[in-house]
C-alpha positions as CSV (number, residue, x, y, z in Angstrom):
1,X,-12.0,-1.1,-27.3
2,X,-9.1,-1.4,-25.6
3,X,-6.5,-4.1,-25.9
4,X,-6.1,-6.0,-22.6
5,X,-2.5,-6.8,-21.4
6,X,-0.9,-9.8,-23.0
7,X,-0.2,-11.0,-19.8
8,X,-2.2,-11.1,-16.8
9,X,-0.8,-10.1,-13.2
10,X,-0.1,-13.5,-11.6
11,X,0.5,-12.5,-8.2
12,X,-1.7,-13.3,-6.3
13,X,-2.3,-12.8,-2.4
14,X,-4.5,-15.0,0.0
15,X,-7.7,-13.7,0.9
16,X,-8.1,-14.5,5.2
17,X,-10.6,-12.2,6.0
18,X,-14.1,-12.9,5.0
19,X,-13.6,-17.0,4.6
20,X,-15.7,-17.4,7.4
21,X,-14.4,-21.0,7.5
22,X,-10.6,-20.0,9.3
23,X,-13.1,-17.9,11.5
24,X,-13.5,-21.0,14.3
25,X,-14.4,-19.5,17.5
26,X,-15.9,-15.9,17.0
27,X,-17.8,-14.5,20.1
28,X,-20.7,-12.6,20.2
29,X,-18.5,-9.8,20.8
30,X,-16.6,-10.1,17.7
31,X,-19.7,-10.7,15.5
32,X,-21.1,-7.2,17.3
33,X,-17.5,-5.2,16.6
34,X,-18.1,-6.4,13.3
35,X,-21.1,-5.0,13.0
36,X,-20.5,-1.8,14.4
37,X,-23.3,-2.0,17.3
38,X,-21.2,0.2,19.8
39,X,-24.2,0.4,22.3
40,X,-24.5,-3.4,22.3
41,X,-20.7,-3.7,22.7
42,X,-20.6,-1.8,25.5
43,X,-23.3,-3.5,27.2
44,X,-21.3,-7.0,26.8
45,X,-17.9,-4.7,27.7
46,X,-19.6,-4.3,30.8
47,X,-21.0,-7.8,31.2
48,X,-18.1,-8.6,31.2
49,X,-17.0,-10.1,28.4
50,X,-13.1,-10.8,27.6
51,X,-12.0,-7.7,24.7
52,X,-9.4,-9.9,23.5
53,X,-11.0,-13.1,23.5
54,X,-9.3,-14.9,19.7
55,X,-10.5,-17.2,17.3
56,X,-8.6,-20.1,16.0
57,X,-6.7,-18.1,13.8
58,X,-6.2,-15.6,16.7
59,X,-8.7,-12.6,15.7
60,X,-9.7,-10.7,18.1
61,X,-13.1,-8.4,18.1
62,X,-10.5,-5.6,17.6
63,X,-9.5,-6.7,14.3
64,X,-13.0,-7.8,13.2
65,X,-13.4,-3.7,14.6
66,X,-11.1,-2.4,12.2
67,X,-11.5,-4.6,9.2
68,X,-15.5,-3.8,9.3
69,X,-14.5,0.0,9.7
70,X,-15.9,0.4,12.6
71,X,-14.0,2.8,14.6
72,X,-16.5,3.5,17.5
73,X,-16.3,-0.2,18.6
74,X,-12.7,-0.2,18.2
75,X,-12.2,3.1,20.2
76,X,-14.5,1.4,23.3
77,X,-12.2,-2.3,22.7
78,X,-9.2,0.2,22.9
79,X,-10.5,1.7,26.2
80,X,-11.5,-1.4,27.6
81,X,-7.9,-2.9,27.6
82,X,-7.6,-3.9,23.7
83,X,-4.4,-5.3,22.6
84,X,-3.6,-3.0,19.9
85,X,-0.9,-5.0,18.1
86,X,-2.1,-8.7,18.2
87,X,-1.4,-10.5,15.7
88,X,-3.7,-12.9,14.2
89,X,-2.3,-16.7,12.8
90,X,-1.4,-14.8,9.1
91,X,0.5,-12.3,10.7
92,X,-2.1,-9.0,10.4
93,X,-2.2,-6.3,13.2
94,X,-5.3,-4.2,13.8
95,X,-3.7,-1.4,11.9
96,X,-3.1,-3.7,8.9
97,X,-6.8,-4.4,8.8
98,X,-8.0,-0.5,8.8
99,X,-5.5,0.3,6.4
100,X,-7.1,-2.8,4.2
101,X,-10.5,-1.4,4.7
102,X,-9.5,2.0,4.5
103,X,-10.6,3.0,7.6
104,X,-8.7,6.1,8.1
105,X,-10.2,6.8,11.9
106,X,-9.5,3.2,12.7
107,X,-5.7,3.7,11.8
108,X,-5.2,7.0,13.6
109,X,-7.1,5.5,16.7
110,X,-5.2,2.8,16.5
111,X,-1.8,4.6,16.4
112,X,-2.9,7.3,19.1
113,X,-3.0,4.0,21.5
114,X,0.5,3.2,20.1
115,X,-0.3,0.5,16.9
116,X,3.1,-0.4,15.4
117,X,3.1,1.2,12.0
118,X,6.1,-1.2,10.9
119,X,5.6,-4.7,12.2
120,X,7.3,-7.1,11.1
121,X,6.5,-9.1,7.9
122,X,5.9,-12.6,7.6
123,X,5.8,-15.0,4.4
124,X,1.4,-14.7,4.9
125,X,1.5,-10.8,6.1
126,X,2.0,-7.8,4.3
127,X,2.5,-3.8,6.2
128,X,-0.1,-1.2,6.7
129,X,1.2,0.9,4.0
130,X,1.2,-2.3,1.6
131,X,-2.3,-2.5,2.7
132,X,-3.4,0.7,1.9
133,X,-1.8,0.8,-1.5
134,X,-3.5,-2.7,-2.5
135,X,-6.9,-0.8,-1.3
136,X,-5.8,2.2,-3.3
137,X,-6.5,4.1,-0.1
138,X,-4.2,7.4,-0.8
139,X,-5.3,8.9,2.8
140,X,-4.3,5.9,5.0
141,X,-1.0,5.5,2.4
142,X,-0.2,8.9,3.4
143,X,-0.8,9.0,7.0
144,X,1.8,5.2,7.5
145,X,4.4,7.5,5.2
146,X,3.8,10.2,8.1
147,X,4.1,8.2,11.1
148,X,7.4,6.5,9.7
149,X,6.1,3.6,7.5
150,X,9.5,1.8,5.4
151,X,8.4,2.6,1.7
152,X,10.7,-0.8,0.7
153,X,9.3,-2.7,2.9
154,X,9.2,-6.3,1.0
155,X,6.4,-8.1,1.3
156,X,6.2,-11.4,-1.0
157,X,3.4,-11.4,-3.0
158,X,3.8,-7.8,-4.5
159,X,7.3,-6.4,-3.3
160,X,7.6,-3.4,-1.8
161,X,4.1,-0.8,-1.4
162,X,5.3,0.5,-4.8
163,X,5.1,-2.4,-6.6
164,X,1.6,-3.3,-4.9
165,X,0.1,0.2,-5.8
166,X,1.0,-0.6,-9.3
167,X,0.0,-4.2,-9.2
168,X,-3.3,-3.1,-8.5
169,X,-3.7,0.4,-10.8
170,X,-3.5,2.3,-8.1
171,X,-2.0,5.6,-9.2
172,X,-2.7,8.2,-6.6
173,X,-1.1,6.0,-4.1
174,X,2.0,5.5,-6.3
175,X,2.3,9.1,-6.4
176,X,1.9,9.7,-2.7
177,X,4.7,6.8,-2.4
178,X,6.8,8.3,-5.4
179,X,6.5,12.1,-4.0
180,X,7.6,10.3,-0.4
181,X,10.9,9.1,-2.2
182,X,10.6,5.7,-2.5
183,X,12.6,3.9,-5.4
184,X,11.0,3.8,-8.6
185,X,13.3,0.8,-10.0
186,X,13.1,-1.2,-7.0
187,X,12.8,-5.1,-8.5
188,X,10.8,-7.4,-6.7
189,X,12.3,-10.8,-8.1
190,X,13.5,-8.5,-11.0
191,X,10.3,-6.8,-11.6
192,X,10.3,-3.3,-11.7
193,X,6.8,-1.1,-10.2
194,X,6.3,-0.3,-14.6
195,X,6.1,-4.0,-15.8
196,X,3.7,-4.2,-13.4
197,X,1.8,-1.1,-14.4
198,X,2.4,-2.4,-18.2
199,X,0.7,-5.8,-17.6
200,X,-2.3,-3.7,-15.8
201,X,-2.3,-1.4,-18.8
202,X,-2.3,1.9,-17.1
203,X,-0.8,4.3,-19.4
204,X,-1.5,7.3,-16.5
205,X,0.9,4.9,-14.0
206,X,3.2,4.5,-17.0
207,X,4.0,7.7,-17.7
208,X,4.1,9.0,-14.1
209,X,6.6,6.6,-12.9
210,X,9.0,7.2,-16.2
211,X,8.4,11.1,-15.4
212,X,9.9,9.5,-11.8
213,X,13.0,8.4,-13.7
214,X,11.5,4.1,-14.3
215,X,14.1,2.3,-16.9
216,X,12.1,1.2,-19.3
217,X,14.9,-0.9,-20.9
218,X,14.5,-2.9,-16.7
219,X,14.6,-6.8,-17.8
220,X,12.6,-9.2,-15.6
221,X,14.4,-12.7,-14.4
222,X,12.6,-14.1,-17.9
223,X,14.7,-11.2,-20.1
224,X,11.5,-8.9,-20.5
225,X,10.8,-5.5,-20.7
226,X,7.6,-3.7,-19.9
227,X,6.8,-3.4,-23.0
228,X,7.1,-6.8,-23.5
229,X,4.1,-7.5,-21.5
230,X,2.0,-5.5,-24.0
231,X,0.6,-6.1,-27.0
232,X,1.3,-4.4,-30.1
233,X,-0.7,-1.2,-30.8
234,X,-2.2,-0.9,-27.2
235,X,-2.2,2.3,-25.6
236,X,0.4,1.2,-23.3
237,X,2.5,-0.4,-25.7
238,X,2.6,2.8,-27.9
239,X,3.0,5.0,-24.7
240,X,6.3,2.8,-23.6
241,X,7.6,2.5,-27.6
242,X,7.7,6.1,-27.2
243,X,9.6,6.3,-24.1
244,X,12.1,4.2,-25.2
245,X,12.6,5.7,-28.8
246,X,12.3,9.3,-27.0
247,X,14.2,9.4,-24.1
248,X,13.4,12.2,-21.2
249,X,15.1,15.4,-21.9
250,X,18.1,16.9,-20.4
251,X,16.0,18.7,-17.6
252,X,13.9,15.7,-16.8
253,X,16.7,13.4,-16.1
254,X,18.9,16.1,-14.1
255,X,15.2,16.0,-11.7
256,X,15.3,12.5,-11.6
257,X,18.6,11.4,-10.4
258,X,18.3,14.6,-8.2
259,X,15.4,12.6,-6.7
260,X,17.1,9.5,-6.9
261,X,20.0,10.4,-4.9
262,X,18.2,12.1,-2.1
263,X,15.4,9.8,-1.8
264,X,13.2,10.5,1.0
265,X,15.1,13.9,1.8
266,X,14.4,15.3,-1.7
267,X,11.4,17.8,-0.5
268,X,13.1,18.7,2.3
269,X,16.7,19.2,0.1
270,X,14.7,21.1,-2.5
271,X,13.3,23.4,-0.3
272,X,16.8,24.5,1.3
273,X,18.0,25.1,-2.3
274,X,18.5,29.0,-3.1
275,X,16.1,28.8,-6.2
276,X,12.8,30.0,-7.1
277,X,9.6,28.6,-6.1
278,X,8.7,27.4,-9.7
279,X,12.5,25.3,-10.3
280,X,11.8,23.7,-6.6
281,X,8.3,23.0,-7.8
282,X,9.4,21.0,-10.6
283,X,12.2,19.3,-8.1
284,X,9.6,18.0,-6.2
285,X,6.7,16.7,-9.2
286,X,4.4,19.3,-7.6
């Protein structure tokens, strides 16, 4: 069997959706958005009924829309006159709810009709992109990277989208966000994206994000490691001894402070480059 992690992620992010209770107010037309009943929306639509009526915690049947993944009732809220960046009491757009159901039609509906793709954070609200990394949505991640979407954007609970795709085990959306540029030693109070993939105990996130140039020597604001949140004989724990008794090679590090120092421009850089197909290959972790 494998050894579980010797300590537990303890972030932790509130759950508003689906605690009915904070849900005070719904309309029929929410419950029917929610539901995805597009004929019976449109038959209250054209009773008549308000498309941006909000409950208590100001959700609005476009919300409930996107968070059910239900883009044929959002598309008919849109058209009716939807506001397509309310935000509800905890901060959440529309957009943040597709990308949290991983609703990829929602999210491009939603920014066809102008969604913001960066709104701003509060201490209850995290972005799209952070959304679709906790969700390990790879597809939605991808699409916020290509409308613009700030890949260290800091939300409290994880950090920035790196941290929360790592937080969560989510390894295809760390590579979308790693191959996008963003900073694989960014510290979220000190934490680095690879303790968080050590206290997971994902030795696939491990060794991509130190092929990505992660310090595995990083100390947390408690003096540890990654490593240190393993214990002894795990898989991760022997994949991150041997990173730090074996350190990348000559032509791994020269690719990893190449990407470091370009950041988000490194695929467009790399392409420029007068060098072979195969060297910009490598450049660029394809």
């Amino acid at each position: 069997l494998m050894c579980r992690t010797e300590m537990e992620m303890t972030t932790t992010r509130p759950e508003f959706f689906g605690n009915l209770g904070l849900w005070a107010g719904r309309t029929e037309l929410h419950q029917i958005a929610s539901l995805g009943n597009a004929l019976q929306l449109e038959r209250l639509i054209d009773g008549g009924a308000s498309v941006n009526a909000v409950t208590a915690d100001n959700i609005t049947p476009l919300h409930d829309a996107c968070a059910g993944a239900q883009p044929h009732c959002a598309k008919l809220l849109l058209a009716a006159g939807a506001q397509v960046d309310i935000r509800t009491i905890h901060g959440s757009t529309p957009l943040c709810n597709a990308c949290a159901a991983g609703s990829l039609e929602c999210a491009k509906l939603l920014l066809e009709h102008g969604a913001s793709v960066n709104p701003s954070l509060t201490a209850l609200t995290a972005s799209p992109l952070h959304e679709a990394c906790i969700r390990g949505d790879p597809d939605c991640a991808q699409l916020m990277i290509a409308e613009g979407a700030h890949l260290e954007a800091f939300d409290i609970y994880f950090g920035t989208p790196l941290h929360a795709a790592c937080a969560r085990g989510n390894v295809d959306c760390a590579r979308v966000l790693l191959s996008a540029g963003a900073r694989v030693n960014a510290a979220s109070f000190h934490e680095t994206a690879l303790h968080y993939a050590a206290k997971v105990g994902n030795v696939d996130l491990i060794q991509m994000l130190v092929e990505f140039g992660a310090n595995v020597y990083a100390r947390d604001n408690l003096g540890r490691k990654p490593i240190d949140y393993t214990r002894p004989g795990c898989p991760t724990a022997v994949c991150l001894e041997f990173y730090e008794s074996n350190p990348l090679s000559l032509q791994q590090m020269s690719r990893a402070c190449l990407r470091m120092a370009l950041g988000t421009r490194a695929q467009e850089a790399a392409s420029i480059l007068q060098l072979s197909q195969r060297i910009i290959d490598y450049l660029c972790y394809r």
